[in-house]
RODO-2510 file (C-alpha; in nm, 4 decimals, decimal comma):
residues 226
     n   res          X          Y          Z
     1     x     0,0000     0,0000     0,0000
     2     x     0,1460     0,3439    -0,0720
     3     x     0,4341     0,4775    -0,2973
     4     x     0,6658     0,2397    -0,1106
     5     x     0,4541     0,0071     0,1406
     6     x     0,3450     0,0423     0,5160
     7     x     0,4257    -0,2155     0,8274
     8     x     0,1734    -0,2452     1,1562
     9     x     0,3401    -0,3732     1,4207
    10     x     0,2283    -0,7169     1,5037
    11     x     0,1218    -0,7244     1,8740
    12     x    -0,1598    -0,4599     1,8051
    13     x    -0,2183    -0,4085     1,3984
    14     x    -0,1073    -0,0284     1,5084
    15     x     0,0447     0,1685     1,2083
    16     x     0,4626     0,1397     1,2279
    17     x     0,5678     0,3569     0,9285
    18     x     0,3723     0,4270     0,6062
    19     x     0,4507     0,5735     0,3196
    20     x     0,3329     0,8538     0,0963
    21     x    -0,0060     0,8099    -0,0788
    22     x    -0,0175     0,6513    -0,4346
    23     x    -0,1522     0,3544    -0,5868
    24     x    -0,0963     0,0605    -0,4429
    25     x     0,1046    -0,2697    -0,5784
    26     x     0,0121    -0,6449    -0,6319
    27     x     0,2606    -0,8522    -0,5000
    28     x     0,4138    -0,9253    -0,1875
    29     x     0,7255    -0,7922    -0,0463
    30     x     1,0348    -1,0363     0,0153
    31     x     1,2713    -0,9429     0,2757
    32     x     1,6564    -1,0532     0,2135
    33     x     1,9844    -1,0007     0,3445
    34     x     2,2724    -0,8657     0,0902
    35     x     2,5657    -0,7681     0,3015
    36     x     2,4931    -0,6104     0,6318
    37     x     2,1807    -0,4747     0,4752
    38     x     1,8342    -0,5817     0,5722
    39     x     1,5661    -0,4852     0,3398
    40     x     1,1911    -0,5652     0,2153
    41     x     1,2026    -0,5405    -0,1413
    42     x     0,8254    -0,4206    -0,2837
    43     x     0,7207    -0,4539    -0,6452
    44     x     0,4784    -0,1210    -0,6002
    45     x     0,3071     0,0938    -0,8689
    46     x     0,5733     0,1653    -1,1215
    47     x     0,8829     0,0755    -0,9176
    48     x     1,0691    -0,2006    -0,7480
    49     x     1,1544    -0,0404    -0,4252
    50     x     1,3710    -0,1802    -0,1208
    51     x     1,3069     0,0058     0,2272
    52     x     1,4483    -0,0380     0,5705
    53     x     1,1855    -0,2598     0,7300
    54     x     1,2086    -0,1050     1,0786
    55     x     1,1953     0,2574     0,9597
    56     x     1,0307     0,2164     0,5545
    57     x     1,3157     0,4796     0,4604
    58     x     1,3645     0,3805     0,0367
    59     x     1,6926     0,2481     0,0412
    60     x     1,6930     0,1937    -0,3586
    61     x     1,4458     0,1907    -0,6454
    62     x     1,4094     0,0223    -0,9567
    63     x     1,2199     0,1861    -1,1961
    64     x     1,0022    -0,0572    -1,3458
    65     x     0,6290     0,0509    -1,5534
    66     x     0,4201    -0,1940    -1,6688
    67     x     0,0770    -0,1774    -1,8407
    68     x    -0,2078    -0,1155    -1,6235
    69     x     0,0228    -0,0049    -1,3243
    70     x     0,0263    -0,3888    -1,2754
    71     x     0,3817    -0,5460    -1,1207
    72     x     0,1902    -0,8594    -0,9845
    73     x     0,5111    -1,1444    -0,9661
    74     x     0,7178    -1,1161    -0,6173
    75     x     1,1366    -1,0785    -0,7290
    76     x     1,3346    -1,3467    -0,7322
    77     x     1,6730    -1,3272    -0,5451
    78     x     1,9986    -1,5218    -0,5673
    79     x     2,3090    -1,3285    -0,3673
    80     x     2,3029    -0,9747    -0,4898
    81     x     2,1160    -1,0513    -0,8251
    82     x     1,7257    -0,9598    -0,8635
    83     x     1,5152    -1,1278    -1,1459
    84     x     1,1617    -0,9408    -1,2085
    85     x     0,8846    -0,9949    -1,4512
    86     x     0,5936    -0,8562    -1,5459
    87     x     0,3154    -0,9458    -1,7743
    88     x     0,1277    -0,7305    -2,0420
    89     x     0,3833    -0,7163    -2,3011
    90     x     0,6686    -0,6089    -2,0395
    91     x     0,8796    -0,8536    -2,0037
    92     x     1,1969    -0,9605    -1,7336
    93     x     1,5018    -0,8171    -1,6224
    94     x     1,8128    -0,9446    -1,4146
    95     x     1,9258    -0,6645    -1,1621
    96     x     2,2150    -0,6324    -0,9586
    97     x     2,2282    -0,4777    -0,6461
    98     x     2,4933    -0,2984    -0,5000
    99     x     2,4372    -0,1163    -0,1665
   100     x     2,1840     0,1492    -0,2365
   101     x     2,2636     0,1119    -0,6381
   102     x     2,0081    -0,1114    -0,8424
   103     x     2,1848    -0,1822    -1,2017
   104     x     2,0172    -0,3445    -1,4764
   105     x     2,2077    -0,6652    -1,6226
   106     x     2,0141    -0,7478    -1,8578
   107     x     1,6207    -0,6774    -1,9833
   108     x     1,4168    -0,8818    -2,2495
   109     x     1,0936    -1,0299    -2,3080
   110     x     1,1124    -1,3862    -2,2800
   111     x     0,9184    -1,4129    -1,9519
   112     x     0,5919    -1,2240    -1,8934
   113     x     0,4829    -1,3126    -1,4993
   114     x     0,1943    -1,2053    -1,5162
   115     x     0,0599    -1,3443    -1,1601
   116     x     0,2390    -1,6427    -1,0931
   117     x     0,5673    -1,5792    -0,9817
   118     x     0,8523    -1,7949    -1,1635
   119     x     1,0455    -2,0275    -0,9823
   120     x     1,4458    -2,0423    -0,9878
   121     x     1,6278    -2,4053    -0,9754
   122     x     1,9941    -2,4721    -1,0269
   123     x     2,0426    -2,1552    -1,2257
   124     x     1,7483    -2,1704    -1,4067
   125     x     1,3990    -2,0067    -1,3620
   126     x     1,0596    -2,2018    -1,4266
   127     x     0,7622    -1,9663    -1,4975
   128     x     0,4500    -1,9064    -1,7223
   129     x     0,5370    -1,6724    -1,9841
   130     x     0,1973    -1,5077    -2,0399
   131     x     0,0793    -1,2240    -2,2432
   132     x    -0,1856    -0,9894    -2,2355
   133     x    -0,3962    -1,2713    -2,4318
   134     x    -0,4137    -1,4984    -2,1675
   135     x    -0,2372    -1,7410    -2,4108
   136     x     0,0519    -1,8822    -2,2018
   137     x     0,3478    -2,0553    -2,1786
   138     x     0,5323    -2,2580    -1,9784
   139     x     0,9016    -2,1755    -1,9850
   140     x     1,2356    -2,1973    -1,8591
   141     x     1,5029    -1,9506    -1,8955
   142     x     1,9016    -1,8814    -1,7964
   143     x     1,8967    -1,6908    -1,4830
   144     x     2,1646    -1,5170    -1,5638
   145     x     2,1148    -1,4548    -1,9593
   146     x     1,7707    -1,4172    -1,9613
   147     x     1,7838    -1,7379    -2,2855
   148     x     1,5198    -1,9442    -2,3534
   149     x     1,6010    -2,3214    -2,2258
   150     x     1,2504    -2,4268    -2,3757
   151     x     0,9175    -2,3519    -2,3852
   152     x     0,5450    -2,5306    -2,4059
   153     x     0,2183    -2,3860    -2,5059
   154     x    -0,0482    -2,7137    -2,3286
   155     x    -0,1378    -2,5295    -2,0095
   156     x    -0,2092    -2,1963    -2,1003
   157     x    -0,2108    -1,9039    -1,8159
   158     x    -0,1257    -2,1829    -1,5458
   159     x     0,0867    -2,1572    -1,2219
   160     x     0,3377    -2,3829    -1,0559
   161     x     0,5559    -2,4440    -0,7669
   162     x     0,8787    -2,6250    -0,6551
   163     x     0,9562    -2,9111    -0,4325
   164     x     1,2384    -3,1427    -0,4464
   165     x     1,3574    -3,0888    -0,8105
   166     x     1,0205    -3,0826    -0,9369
   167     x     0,7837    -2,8647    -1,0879
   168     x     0,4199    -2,8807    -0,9512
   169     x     0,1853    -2,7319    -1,2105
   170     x    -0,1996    -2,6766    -1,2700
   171     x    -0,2855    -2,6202    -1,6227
   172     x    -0,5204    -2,3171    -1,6670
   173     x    -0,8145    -2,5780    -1,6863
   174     x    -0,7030    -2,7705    -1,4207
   175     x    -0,4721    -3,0378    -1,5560
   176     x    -0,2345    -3,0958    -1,3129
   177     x     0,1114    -3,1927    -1,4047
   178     x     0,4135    -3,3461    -1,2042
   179     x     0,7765    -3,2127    -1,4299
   180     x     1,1482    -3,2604    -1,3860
   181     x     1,2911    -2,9300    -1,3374
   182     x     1,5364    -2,9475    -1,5823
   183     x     1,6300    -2,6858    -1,8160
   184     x     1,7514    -2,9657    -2,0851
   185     x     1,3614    -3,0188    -2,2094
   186     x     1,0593    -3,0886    -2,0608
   187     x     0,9709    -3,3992    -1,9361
   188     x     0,6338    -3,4913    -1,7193
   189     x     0,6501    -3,7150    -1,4285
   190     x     0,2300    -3,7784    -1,4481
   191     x    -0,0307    -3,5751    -1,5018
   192     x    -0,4421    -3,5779    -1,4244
   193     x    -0,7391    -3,3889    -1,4729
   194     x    -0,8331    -3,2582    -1,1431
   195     x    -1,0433    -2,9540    -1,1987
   196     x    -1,2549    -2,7908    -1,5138
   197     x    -1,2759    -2,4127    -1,4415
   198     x    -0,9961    -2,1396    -1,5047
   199     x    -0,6995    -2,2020    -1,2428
   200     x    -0,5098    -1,9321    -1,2154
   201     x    -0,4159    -1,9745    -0,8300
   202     x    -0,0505    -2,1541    -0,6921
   203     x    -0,1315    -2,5254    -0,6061
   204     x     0,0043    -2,5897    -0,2241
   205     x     0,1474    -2,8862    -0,1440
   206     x     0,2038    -3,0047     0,2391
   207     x     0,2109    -3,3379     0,4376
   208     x     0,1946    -3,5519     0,1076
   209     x    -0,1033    -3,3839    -0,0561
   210     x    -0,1402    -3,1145    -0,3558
   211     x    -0,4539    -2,8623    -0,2913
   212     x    -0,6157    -2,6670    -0,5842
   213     x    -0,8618    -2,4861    -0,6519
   214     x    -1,0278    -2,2709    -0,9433
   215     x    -1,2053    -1,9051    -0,9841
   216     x    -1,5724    -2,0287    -0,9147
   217     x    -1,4292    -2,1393    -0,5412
   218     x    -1,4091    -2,5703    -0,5913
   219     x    -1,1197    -2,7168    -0,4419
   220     x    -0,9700    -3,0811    -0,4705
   221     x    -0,6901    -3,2173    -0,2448
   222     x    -0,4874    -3,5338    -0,4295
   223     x    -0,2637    -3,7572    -0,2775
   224     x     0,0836    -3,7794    -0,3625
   225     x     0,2402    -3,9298    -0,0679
   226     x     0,3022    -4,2797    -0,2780
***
């Protein structure tokens, strides 16, 4: 909420620090460590912003303007590198941060997060490249040249997880599909119909069992403990 975010302190939901008054972003912040520095980094309106989480003072910013005003994907962080992605015809960019410098690597459109966040693997992200359209893909890419791996147009607008080396994935229609993460090709594990309505939400998967659900609200739980 606000040009750069706001924090209540947990004991009371009291206000902490707030920022100054502007539209508000999509995706949640992600607090890391580079250095000595603490920060929560905030995909907000037309930024990516990092601010001292005890005080909210903007410690860098990353200008980034999408379509819409809509940064929806949380970054991605390995060390002192940033990956971001946006959707509507945006694109992805690999940043480096230095300090209270943000430096762009690297910026192309091979991956559109749109809302699911990609995930990264062994120096490789997994995502769903998708468009304005609603026509996606699911793709992997070089973390650190922003190069297609591979890519495969089945699921559509989907989302996905990782767990143990694999990719967890429900299909926009509610296939879902067990994948190697490899960057090498794709290559499915098994795979089952488990819903029928648009899926556009992260499956969870805890205690054996993967939980989904689509937009009209039904939910199936599937057992993958075996």
């Amino acid at each position: 909420a606000g040009s750069s975010g706001v924090a209540l302190k947990k004991e009371d939901g009291s206000i902490a620090w707030k920022s100054g008054r502007s539209e508000s972003g999509y995706a949640t912040g992600v607090l890391i460590n580079i250095g000595e520095q603490q920060s929560v980094v905030l995909p907000v309106f037309r930024d990516i912003v990092a601010v001292n989480p005890k005080t909210g003072d903007v410690i860098w910013k990353f200008p980034w303007k999408t379509k819409y005003d809509i940064n929806a994907a949380e970054p991605i962080f390995s060390g002192d590198l940033m990956f971001i992605s946006s959707g509507y015809e945006h694109g992805c960019a690999l940043v480096k941060i230095d300090g209270s410098n943000a430096t762009e690597i690297w910026q192309n459109k091979n991956m559109h997060n749109q809302m699911n966040s990609s995930v990264l693997w062994e120096g490789h992200l997994y995502g769903i490249d998708g468009q304005n359209d609603f026509r996606g893909k699911l793709r992997c890419i070089d973390f650190k040249t922003g190069q297609i791996k591979w890519s495969l147009d089945a699921l559509g607008t989907g989302t996905l997880m990782l767990a143990d080396g694999k990719l967890i994935i429900l299909g926009e229609r509610g296939k879902l599909v067990i994948a190697e993460a490899s960057s090498d090709a794709f290559n499915e594990f098994s795979s089952k119909q488990i819903l029928r309505g648009r899926c556009w939400t992260v499956p969870v998967l805890a205690n054996g069992r993967i939980s989904a659900r689509d937009a009209d609200g039904n939910m199936v739980c599937v057992d993958v403990s075996g």
